[in-house]
VMD Tcl script that draws the C-alpha trace (Angstrom):
set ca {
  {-66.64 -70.80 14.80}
  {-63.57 -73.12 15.70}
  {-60.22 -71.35 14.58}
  {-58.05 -71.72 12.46}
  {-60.13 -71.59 9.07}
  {-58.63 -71.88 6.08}
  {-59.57 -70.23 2.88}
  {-58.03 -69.35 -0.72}
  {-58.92 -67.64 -3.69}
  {-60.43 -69.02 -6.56}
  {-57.30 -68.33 -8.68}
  {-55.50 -69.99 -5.98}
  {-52.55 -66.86 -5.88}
  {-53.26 -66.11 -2.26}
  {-54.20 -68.67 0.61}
  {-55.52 -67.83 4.10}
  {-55.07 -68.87 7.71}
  {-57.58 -66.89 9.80}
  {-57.03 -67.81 13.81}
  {-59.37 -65.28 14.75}
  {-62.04 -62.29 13.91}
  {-58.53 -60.42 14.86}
  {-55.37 -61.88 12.96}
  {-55.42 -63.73 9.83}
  {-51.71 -64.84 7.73}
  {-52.15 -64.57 3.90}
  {-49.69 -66.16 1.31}
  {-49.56 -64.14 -1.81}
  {-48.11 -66.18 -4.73}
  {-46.55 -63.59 -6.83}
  {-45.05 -65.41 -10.19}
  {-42.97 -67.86 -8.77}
  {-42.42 -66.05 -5.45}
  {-44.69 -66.17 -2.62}
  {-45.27 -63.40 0.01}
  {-46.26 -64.04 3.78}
  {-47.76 -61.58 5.89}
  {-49.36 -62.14 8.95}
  {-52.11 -58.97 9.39}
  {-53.47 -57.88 12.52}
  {-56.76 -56.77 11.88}
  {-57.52 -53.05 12.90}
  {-59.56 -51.16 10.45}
  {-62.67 -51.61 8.73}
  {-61.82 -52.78 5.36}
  {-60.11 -55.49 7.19}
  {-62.89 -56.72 9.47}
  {-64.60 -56.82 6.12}
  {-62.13 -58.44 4.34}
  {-62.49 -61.17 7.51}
  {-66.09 -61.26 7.59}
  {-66.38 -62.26 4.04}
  {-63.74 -65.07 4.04}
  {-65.80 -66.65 6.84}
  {-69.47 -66.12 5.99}
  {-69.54 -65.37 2.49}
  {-66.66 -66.28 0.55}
  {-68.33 -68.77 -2.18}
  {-68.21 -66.15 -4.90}
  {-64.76 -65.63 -4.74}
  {-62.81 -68.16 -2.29}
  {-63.17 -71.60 -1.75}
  {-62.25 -73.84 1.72}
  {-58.53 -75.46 2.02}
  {-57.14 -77.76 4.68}
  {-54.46 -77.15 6.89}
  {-52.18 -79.41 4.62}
  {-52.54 -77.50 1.91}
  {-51.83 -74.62 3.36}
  {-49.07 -75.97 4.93}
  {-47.71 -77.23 2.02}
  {-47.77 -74.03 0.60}
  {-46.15 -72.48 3.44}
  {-43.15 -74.78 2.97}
  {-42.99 -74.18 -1.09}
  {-43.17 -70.30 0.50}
  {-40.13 -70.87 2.89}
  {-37.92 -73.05 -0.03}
  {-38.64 -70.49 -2.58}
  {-37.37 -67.93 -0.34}
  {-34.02 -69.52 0.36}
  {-33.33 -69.74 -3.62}
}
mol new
graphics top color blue
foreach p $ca { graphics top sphere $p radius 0.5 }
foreach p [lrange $ca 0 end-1] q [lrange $ca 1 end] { graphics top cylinder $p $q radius 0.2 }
display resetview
């Protein structure tokens, strides 16, 4: 699998950047507020959490581009400033 994939939840209130099995950066959109938190993946749950946003997401996440993400990186980074 090429890295970085890029994934979000169906209710589009968080959005994904995996760059490996190992480290993935989640924005959380909480109200009008976003979150960013890049996770380091060390237990279980996480690997799981992982695993299923790569192989078997369809039930529950759907595939974003790069701009997209990155778009909502920036409205992440304004937001904050305000």
């Amino acid at each position: 699998m090429k890295f970085p994939v890029y994934r979000k939840y169906l209710n589009e209130m968080s959005y994904f950047r995996i760059d490996s099995p190992d480290r993935f950066e989640e924005i959380r959109r909480i109200g009008s507020r976003f979150l960013i938190t890049t996770h380091e993946v060390k237990i279980l749950p996480e690997r799981n959490m992982v695993h299923d946003l790569l192989h078997d997401y369809k039930s529950f996440a759907v595939e974003t581009s790069a701009e997209e993400y990155d778009q909502i990186a920036q409205n992440a980074a304004k937001s904050d400033r305000n």
